[in-house]
N, CA, C and O of each residue as an XYZ file, in Angstrom:
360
protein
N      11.328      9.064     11.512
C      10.344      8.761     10.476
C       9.140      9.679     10.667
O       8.675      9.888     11.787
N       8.585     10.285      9.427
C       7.393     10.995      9.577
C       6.015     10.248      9.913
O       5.855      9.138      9.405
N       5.058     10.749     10.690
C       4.000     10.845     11.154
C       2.912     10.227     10.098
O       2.034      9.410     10.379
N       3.238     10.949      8.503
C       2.534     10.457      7.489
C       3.253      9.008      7.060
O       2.698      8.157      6.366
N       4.162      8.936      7.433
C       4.632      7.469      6.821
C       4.024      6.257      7.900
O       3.663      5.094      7.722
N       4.089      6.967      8.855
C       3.475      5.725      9.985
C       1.953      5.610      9.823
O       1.160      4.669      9.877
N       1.838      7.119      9.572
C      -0.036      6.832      9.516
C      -0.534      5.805      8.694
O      -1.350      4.918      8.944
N       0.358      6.186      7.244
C      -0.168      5.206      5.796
C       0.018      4.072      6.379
O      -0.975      3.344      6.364
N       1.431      3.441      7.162
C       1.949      2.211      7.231
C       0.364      1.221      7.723
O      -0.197      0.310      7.115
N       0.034      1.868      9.015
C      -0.791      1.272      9.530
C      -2.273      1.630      8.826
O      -3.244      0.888      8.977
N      -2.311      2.712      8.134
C      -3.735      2.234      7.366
C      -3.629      1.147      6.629
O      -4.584      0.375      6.706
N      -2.534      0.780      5.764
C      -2.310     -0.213      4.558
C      -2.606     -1.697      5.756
O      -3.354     -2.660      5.589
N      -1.779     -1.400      6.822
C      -2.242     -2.793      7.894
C      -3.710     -3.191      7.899
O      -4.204     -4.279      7.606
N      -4.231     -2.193      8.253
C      -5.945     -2.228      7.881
C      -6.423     -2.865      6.712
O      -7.204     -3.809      6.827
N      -6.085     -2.502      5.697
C      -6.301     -2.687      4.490
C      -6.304     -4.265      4.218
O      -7.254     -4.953      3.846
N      -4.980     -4.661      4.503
C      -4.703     -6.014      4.670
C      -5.858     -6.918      5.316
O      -6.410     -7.857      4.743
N      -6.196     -6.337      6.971
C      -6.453     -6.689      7.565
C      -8.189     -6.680      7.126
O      -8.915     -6.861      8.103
N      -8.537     -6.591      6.488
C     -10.147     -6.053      5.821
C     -10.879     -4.750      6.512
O     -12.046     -4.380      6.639
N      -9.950     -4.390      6.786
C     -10.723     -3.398      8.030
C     -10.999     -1.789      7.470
O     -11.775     -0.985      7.987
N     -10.285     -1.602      6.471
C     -10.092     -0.661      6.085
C     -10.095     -0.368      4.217
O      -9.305     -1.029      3.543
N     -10.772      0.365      3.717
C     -11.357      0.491      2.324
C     -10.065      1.331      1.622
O     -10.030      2.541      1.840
N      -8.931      0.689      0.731
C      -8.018      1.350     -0.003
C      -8.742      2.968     -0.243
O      -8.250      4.066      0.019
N      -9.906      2.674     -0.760
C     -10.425      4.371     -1.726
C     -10.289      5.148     -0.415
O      -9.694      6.226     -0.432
N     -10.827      4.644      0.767
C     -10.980      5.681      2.146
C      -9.082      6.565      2.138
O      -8.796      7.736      2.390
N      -8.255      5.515      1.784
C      -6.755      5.926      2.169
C      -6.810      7.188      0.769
O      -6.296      8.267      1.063
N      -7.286      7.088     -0.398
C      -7.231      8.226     -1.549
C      -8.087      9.278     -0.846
O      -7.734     10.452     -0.957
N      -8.875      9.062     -0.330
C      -9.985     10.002     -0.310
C      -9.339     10.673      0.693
O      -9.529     11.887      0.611
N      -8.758     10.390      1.463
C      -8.167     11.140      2.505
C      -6.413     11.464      2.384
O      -5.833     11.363      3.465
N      -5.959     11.657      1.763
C      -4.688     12.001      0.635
C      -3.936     12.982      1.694
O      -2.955     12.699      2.382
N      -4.712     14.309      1.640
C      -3.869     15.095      2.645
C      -3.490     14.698      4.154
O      -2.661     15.308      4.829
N      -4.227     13.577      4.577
C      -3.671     12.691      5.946
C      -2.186     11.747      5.443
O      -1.246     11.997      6.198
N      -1.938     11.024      4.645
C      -0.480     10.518      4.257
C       0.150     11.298      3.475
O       0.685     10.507      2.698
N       0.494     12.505      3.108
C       0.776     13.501      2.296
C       1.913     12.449      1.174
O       1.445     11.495      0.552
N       3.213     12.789      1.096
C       4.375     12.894      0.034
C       4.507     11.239     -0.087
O       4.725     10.705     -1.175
N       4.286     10.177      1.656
C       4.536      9.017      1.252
C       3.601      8.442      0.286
O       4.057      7.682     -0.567
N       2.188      8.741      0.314
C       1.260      8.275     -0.483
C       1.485      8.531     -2.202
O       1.251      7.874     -3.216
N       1.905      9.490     -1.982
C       2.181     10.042     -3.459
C       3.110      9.087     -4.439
O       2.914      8.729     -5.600
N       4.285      8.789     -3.452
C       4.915      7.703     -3.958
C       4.951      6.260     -4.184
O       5.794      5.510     -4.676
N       3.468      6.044     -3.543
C       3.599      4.427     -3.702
C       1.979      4.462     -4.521
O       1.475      3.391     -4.857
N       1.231      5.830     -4.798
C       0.087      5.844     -5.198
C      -0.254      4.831     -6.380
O      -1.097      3.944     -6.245
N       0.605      5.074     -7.765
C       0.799      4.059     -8.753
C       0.173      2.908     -8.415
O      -0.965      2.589     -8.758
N       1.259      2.005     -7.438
C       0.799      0.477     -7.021
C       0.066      0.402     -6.533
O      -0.607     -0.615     -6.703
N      -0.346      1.325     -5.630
C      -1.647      1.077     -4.706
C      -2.729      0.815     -5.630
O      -3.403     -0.214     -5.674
N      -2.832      1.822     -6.350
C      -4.063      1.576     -7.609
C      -3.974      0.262     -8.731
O      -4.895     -0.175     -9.421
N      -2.522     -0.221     -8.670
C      -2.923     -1.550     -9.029
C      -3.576     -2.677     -8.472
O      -4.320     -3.497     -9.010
N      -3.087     -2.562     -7.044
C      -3.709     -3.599     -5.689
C      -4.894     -3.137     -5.909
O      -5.558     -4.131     -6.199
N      -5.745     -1.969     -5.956
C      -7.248     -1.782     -5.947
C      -7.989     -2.112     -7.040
O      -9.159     -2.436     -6.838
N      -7.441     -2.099     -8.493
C      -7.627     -2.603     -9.579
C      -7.441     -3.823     -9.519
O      -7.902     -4.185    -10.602
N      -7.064     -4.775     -8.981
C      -6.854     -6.374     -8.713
C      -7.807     -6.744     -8.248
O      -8.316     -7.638     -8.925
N      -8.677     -6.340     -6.835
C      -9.322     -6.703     -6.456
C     -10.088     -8.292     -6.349
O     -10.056     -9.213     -5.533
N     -10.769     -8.034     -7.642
C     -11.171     -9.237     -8.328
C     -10.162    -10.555     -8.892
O     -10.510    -11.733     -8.977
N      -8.897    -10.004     -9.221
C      -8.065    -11.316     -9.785
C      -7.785    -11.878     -8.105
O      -7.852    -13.043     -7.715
N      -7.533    -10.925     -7.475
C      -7.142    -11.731     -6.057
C      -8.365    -12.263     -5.060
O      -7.882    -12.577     -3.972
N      -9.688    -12.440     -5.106
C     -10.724    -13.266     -4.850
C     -10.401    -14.958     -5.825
O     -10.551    -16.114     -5.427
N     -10.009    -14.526     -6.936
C     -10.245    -15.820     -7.831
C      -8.890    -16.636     -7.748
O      -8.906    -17.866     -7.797
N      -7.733    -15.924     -7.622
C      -6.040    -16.557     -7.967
C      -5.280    -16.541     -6.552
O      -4.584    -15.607     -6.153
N      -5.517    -17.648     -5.916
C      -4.849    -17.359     -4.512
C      -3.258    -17.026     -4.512
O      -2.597    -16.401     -3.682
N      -2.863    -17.658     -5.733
C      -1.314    -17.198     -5.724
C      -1.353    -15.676     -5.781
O      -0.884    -15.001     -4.865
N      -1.981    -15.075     -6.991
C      -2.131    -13.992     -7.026
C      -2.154    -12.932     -6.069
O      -1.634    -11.832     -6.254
N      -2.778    -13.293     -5.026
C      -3.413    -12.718     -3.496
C      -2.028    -12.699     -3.013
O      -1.390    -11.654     -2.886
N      -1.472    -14.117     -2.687
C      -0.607    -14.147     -1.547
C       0.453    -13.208     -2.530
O       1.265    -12.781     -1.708
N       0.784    -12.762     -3.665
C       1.839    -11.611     -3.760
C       1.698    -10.809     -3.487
O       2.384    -10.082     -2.770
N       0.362    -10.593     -4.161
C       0.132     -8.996     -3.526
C       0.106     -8.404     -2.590
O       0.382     -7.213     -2.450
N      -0.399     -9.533     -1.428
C      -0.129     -9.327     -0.039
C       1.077     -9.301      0.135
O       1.403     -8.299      0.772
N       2.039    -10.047     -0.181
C       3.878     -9.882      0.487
C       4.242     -8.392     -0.166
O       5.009     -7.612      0.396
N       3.516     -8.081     -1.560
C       4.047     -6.597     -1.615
C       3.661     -6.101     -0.416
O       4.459     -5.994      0.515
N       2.901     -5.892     -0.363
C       1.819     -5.055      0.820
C       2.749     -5.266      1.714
O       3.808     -4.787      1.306
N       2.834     -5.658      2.533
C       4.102     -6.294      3.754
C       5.120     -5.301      3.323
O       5.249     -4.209      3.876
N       6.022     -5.813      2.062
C       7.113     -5.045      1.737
C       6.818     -3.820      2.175
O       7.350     -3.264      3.136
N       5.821     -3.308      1.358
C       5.982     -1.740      1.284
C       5.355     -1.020      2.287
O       5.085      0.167      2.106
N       5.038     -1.699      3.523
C       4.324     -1.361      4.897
C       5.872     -1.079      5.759
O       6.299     -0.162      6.460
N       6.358     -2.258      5.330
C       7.692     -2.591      5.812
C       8.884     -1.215      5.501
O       9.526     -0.772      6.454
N       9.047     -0.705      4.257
C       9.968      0.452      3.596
C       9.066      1.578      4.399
O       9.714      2.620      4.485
N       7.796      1.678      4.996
C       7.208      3.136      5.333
C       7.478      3.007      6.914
O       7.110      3.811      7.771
N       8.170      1.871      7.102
C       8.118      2.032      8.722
C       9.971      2.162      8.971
O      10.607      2.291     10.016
N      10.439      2.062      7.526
C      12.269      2.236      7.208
C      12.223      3.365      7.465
O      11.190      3.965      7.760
N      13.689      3.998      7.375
C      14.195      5.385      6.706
C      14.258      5.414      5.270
O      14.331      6.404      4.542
N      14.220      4.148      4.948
C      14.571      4.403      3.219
C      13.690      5.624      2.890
O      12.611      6.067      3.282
N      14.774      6.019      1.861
C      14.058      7.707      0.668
C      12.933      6.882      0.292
O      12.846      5.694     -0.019
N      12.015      7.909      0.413
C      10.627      8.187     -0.312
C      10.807      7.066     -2.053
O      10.255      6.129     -2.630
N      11.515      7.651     -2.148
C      11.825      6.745     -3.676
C      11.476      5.277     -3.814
O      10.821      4.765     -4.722
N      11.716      5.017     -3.353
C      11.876      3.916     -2.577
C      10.759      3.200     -2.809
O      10.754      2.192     -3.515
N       9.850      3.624     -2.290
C       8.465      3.423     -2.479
C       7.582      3.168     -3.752
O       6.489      2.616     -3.877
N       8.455      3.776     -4.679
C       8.201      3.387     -5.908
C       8.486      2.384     -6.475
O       8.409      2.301     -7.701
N       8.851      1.463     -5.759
C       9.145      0.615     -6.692
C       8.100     -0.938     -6.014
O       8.462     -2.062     -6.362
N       6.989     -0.784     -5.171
C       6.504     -1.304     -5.492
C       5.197     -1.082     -6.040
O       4.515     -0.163     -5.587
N       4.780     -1.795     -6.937
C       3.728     -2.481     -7.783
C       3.190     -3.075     -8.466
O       3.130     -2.982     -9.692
N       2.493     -4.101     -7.468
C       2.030     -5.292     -7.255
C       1.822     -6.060     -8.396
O       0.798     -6.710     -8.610
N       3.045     -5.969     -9.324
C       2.320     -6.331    -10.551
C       3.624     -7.589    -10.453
O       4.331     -7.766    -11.444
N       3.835     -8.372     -9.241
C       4.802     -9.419     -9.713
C       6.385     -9.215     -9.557
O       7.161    -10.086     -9.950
């Protein structure tokens, strides 16, 4: 497994974990190179949520099990592809 897939894996852990600011993971793009690219889409839905997931705890707890999932596929071999298919939209 690549270096950038582990890096993202465990920034997104952060993320989860409050520790770490989604925009910091964009802003720094060339540190997760090709995996980021592929899950970029959803990510920007989880950051666009923000607010529904303070107010809708159901809401939260999916988005979080995506999050899991797709922490989970960057620490797989699964193809890059792969990655696309989550976002967090349910």
């Amino acid at each position: 497994m690549s270096s950038e897939r582990n890096r993202l894996a465990d920034a997104l852990d952060r993320v989860l974990a409050g520790t770490l600011d989604l925009n910091e993971i964009f802003e720094q793009e060339a540190l997760y190179g090709e995996p980021l690219s592929h899950c970029y889409h959803g990510l920007q839905h989880y950051l666009g949520d923000a607010d529904i997931r303070k107010r809708e705890p159901e809401y939260r707890a999916m988005q979080e099990k995506e999050m899991r999932k797709l922490i989970r596929l960057l620490h797989s071999d699964v193809g890059l592809e792969f990655l696309d298919s989550i976002l967090f939209l349910g």
